[in-house]
N, C-alpha and C positions, 0 to 999 in steps of 0.2 A: 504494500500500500504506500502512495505517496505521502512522504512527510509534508505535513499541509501548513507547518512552521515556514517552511522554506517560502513555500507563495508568498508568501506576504513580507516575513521577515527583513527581504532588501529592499522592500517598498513605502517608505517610510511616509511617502504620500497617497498610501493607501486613500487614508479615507477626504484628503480633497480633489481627488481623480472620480471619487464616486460623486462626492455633489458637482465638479465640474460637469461630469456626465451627463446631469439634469438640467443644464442650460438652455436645452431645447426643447422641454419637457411645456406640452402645452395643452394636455390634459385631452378630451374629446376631439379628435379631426372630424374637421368642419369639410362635407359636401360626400363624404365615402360613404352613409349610410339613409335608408331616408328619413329615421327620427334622429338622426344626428342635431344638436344645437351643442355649441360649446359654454360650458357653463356659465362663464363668464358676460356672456350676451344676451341673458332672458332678459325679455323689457320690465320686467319686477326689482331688478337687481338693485340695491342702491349701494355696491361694493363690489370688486371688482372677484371676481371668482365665487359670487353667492351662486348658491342651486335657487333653481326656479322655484316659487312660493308657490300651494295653492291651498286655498282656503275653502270652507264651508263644509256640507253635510256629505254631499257628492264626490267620488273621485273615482276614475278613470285611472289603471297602471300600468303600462304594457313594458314587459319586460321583456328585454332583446339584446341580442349580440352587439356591440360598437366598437367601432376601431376606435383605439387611444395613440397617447404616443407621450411618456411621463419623463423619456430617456435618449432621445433620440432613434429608436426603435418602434415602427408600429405594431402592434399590438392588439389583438382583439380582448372586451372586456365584456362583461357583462352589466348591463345599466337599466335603469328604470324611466323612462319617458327617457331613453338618448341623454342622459344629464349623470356628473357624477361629481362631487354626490347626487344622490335620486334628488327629488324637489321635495323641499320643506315643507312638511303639514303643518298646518296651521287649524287646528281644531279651538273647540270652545267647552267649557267644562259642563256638564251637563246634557251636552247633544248627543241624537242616536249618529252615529260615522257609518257611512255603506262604501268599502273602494273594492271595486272591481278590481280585480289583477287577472289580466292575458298574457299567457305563456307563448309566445314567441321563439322561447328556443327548441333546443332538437333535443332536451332533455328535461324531465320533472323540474319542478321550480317552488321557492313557498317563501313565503313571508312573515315573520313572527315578528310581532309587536311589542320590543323591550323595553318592559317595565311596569307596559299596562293590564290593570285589573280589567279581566275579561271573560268568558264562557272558556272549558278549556277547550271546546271546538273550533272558535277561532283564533286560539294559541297561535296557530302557522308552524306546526313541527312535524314533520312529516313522519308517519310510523308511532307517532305519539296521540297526536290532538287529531291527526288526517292524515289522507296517504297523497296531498301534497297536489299542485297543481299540474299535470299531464301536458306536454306540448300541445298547440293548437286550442286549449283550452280555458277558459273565465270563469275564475272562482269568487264566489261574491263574497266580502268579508262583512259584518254588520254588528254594533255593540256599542253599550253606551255609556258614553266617557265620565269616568267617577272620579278624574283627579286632576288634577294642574300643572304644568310642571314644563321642565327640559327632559326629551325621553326620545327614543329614535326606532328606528326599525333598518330590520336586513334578511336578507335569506338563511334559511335554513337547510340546506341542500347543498350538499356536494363542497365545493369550494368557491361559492360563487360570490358569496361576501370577501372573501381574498381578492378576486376580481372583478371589487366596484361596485357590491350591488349594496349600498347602507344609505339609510339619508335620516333626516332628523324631522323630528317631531315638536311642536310647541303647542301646549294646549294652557289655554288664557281660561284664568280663575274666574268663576262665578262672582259677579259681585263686585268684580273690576279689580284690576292687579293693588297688592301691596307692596310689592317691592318696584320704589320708585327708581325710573332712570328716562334718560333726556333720550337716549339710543341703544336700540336691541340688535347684537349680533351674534347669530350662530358660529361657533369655530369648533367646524368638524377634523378631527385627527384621522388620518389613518395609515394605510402603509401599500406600496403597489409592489410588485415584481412582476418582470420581465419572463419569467421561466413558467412554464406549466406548476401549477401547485402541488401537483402528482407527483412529478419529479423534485420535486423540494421534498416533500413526503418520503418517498423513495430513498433518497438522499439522509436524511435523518435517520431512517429504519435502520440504514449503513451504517451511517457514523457519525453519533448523536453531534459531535463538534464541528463537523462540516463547516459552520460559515461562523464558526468562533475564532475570529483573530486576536482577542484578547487573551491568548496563550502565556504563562508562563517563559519567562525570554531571562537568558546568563547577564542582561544587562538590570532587568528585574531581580534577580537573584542578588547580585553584586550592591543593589540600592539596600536590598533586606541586610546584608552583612552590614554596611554601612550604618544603619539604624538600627538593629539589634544583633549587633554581634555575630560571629564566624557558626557556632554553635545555633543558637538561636535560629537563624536559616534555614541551614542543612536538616535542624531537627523539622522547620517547619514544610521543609521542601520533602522529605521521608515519609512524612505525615500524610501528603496530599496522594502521594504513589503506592503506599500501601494501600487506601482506600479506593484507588481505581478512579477518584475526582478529580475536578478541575476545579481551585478556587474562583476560577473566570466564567463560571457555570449561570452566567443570569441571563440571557435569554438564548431560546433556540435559534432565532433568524437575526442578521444581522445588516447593515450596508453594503454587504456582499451580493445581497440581490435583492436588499429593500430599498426603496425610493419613500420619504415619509412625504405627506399630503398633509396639508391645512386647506381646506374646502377644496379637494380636489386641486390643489395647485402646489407642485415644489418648492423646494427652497430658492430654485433661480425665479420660478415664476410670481412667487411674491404677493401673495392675498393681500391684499388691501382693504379696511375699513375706515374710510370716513367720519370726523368729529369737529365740533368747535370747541375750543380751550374752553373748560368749567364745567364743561357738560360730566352729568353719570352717564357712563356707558355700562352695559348691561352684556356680558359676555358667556354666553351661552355653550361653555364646553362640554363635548361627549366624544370621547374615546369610542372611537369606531374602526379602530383598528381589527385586524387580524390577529395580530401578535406580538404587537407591541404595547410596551407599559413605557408612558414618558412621564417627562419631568417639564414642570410648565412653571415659565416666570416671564414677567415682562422688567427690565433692569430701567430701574429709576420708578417705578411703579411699585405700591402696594396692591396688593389682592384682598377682597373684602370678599370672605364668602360666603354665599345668602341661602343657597341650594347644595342639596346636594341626592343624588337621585331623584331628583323632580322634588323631593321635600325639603319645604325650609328651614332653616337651623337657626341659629342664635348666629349672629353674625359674626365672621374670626376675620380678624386682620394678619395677613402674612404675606412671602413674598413669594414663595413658591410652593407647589404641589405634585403630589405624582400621582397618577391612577392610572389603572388598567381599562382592558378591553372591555366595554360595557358599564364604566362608570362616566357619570355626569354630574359635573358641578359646575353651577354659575357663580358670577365674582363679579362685582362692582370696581370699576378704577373710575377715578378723575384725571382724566391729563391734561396740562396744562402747556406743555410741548408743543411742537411741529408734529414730530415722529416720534414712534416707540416702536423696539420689534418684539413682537409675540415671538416666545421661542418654546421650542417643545423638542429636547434630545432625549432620546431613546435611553433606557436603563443602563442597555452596555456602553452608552459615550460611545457609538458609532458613527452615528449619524444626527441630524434632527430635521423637523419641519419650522418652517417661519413665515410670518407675516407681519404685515405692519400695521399698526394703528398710525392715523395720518390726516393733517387738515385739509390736507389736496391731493389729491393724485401725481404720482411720482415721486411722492418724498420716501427716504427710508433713512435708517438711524443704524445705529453697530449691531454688527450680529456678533453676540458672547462668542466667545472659543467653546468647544465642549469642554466638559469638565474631565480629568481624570479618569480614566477607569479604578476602578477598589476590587481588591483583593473579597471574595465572602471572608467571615471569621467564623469565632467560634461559635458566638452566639448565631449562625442562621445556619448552624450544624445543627448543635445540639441542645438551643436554646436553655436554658437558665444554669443549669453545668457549665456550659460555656461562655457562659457570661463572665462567668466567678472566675475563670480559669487562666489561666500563662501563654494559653495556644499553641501546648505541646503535646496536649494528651487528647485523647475523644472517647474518652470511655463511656459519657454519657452518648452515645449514637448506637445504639444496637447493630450489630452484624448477624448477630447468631445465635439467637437465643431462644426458647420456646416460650410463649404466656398464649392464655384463647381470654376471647374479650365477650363481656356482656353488655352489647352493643346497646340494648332497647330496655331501659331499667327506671323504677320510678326515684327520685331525685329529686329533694325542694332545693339543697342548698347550691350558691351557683358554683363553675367550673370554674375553678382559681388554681394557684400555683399546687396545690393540698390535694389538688383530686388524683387519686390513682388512677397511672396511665398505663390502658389495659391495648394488647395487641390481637386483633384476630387472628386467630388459626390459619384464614388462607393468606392474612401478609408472610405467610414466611414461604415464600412460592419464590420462582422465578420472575415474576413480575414486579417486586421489589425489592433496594438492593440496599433499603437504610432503614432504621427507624427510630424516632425519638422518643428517648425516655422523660426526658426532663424537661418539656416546651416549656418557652415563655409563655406568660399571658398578658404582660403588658402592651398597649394601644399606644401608647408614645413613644413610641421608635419610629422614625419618618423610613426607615431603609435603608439599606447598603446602596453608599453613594450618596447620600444626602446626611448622614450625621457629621454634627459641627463641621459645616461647609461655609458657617459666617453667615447662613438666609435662615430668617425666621421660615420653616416648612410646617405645614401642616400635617399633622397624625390625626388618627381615627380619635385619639382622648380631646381632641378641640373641636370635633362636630357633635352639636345637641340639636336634635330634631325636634322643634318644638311640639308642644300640644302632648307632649310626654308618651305614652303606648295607646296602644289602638287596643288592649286588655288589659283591665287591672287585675284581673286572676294571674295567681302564681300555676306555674307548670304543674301537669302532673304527671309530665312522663318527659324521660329526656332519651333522645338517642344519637350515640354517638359514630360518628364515622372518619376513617384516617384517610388524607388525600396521599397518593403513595405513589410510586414509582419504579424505573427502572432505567435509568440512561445510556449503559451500553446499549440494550434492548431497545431503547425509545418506545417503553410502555407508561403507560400512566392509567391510574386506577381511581377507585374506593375500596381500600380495605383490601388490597392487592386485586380485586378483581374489576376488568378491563368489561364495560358494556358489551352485552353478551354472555357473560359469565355470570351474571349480576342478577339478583333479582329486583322487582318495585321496594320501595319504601315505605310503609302505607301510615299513613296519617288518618288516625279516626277523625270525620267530620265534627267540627265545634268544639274540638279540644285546642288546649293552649298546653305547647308542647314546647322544650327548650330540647336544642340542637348543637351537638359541640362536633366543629371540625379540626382535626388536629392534624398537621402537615407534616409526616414526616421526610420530606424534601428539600432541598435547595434552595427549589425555587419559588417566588409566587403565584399564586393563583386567583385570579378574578372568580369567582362561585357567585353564578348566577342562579335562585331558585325563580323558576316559572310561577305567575300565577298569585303568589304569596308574598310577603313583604317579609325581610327580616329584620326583626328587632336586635339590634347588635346591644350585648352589655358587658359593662365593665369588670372589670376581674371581679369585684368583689357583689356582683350581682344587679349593678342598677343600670336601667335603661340609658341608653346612650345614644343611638340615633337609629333611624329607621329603611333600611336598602334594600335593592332589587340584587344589587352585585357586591360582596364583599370582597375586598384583596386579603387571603390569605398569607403572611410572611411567611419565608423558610423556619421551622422549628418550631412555628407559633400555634396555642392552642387556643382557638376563642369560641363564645358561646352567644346563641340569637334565640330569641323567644319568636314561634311562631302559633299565631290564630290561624287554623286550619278550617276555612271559610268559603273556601274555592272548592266546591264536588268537581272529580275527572282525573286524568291522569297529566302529567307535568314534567317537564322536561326539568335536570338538573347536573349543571356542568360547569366545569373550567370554563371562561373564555377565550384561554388563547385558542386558537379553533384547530392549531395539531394535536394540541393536548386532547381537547373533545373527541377529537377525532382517531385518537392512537387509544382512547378506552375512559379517561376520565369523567362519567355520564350517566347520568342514574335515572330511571322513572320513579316520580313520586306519583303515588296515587292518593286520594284522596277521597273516600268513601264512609 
């Protein structure tokens, strides 16, 4: 096998060959197809790379093949009315929604509606809620809107959300908005490649590191000596090789064949939003990536944040955030400037996406350097062991050991550092290759790569959803489940087993049930429950905020109280959509 150090190693301008790359990068080609429109030109637009708007009860979706071109390469993608992102709904809280969606392509197609409370027949999950829209056919969707918020949709099918098919959702509160601002802008994230996703897939199955050029390097090595000692190194480079990991193990895809998107447009092509100095702008971000988890700041700006999965919080002021696929938070800035750039770099400091906030058209301001890449430690091994520890030892990480777990158990008091950490009988399989004994449970840790970086970051312990629980009953059943893995393999599971192996989850109807997921992984994971809201709480039991998608850390245990309110069966998965799709994904039923 080729040593895949070498590619890169003599190319130290790796990663500004890959954004140069993007210079030509101009989203939808305009006249190749016949619902082609390039995003940027809907007569709705008041910013330069907005998706088309369309409002009211009615909607029309035809979803079709479109030639793109993000790279200088054209490229066929999958798009919703020719636009990409799809066109922003624009719903109203209280109304019945009917959108038609015609399949157009030469394959199944579906649409699922992230985040909204709905029937679970019009989930859009194909083999779950439906068996999904048939080419040449118009599937009617219809339900009625019971919430407010920032929230989006994508397909559910194949890979086809990898290739363009997401767009966002805004649904305006009954009763007229509370959170004031002068100007509303959606800034959609996501991430494009050039390759068939199959082949990316394919590629991973091989060799989980593939497009990780954050490798381990003798010049790396020689900084570690330098800072801690000859000893101290070596022991911690021994450490990484006996275990068969990579501390560079934070996401699977990288600038090696991602191009990141801010409303459909590149880093060279440059989203633009329009303001006048004093104004509140109202910035409406959702992570619609595929697989990536970024980091979001605008420099010389504060971030005021008002939402967070469509619900609103107590308001936090800070200067950066990171979220994954499937989360959405909005933030209030004031600028007072010409120019500011929205920046959004990817977890592993590969790449990023940018845009500008701007009083005219053409202006633009510095784009940050990426930050650093970081080493994982010990604490996103083997969380609270490894907290305490030198980062010589990992004893707290299971390799080898036998325990069976009582997954579905009755439990008032909540899931804290105290609670015994019980292992399934089928984690000790081939499909996972770690496990943790000692997770953390603390919510204030921003993440590897963002701790004392010098920016106030926001953690899950500084968002409080107001209006407190949607149940004041305490739980009377908790069950738990471990997010697990395999990276030689490129398996990911529940409880070592890969969908398919797996069976439902079943949530008796009208019970208020608390939920502990415990990661024995690396990495994070975005866990999206369908259907249900989850009440995230604090180590020590009390309600904290209420999400569609929670980010699980490497090592970390946390717990969500959920009202099981929704009768039908419900999809439940990672969002990076390899992970989902290499086995991480479970049916919740609700009966």
């Amino acid at each position: 096998m080729t040593d895949r150090l070498s590619w890169f190693g003599d190319r130290p301008d790796f990663r500004r060959r890959r954004f140069v790359g993007g210079l030509a990068a101009g989203g939808v080609l305009v006249g190749l197809a016949p619902l082609v429109r390039p995003v940027w030109a809907a007569p709705t637009a008041t910013v330069t790379g907005a998706a088309p708007e369309l409002r009211g009860t009615e909607f029309d979706l035809v979803i079709a093949e479109t030639p793109v071109d993000f790279t200088g390469k054209a490229r066929m993608a999958t798009t919703i009315n020719g636009s990409i992102p799809a066109p922003t709904l624009r719903w109203r809280e209280g109304d019945t929604v009917t959108l038609r969606v015609s399949n157009r392509l030469r394959e199944a197609t579906s649409i699922h509606w992230h985040g909204i409370l709905l029937p679970h027949q019009m989930d859009g999950v194909p083999g779950i809620s439906y068996p999904g829209i048939a080419p040449g056919e118009t599937f009617a969707y219809r339900f009625k809107v019971k919430q407010h918020g920032t929230y989006w949709y994508h397909s559910h099918s194949g890979m086809q959300e990898q290739t363009g098919m997401y767009g966002a959702i805004v649904i305006e509160q009954s009763g007229g908005e509370t959170i004031r601002a002068d100007r509303d802008f959606v800034v959609q994230l996501s991430d494009w490649t050039d390759e068939d996703p199959m082949r990316v897939f394919a590629k991973l199955k091989t060799q989980s590191d593939y497009y990780n050029t954050n490798q381990p390097t003798a010049a790396g090595f020689f900084r570690s000596v330098s800072q801690d000692g000859l000893k101290a190194a070596l022991d911690k480079r021994r450490m990484w090789n006996e275990m068969r990991m990579s501390p560079t193990d934070l996401a699977d895809l990288s600038a090696v064949t991602l191009t990141y998107l801010m409303n459909g447009s590149s880093p060279a092509a440059n989203w633009t939003g329009l303001f006048r100095p004093g104004e509140r702008v109202r910035l409406r971000y959702i992570n619609g990536a595929a697989n990536t988890l970024y980091d979001v700041r605008i420099p010389r700006l504060k971030l005021t944040v008002v939402q967070a999965d469509g619900q609103d919080v107590e308001p936090v002021t800070v200067d950066e955030f990171r979220f994954g696929p499937g989360e959405t938070y909005d933030v209030i800035v004031e600028p007072t400037d010409d120019a500011y750039t929205i920046f959004a770099q990817s977890m592993d400091r590969t790449g990023f996406a940018r845009g500008t906030l701007a009083t005219r058209a053409g202006l633009t301001a510095p784009v940050p350097a990426l930050d650093e890449p970081e080493w994982l430690t010990m604490a996103d091994m083997m969380g609270a062991m490894g907290a305490g520890m030198n980062g010589m030892n990992h004893g707290g990480m299971a390799m080898d050991h036998s325990q069976h777990a009582m997954h579905d158990m009755t439990m008032k008091e909540p899931a804290g550092a105290s609670a015994r950490v019980r292992h399934a009988r089928t984690e000790y399989g081939p499909s996972t290759d770690m496990r943790v004994d000692t997770p953390r449970t603390n919510l204030d840790d921003p993440g590897i790569g963002l701790r004392n970086n010098g920016r106030r970051v926001l953690t899950q312990a500084d968002l409080h959803t107001l209006g407190g629980p949607l149940d004041a009953r305490g739980p009377e059943r908790e069950i738990e489940l471990h997010l697990t893995g395999n990276m030689e393999r490129y398996t990911w599971s529940f409880d070592g087993l890969e969908f398919g192996q797996s069976t439902p989850v079943h949530f008796r109807h009208g019970e208020r049930l608390r939920v502990i997921l415990h990661n024995d992984t690396m990495m994070t994971h975005p866990m999206h429950l369908h259907g249900l809201w989850s009440e995230l709480e604090s180590p020590d039991g009390r309600f904290q905020s209420r999400r569609h998608t929670i980010a699980v850390q490497p090592a970390q245990r946390i717990g969500f109280l959920v009202h099981a309110d929704a009768l039908g069966r419900w999809a439940w998965h990672c969002h990076l959509m390899f992970h989902m799709d290499a086995g991480m994904f479970r049916e919740v039923v609700v009966a």
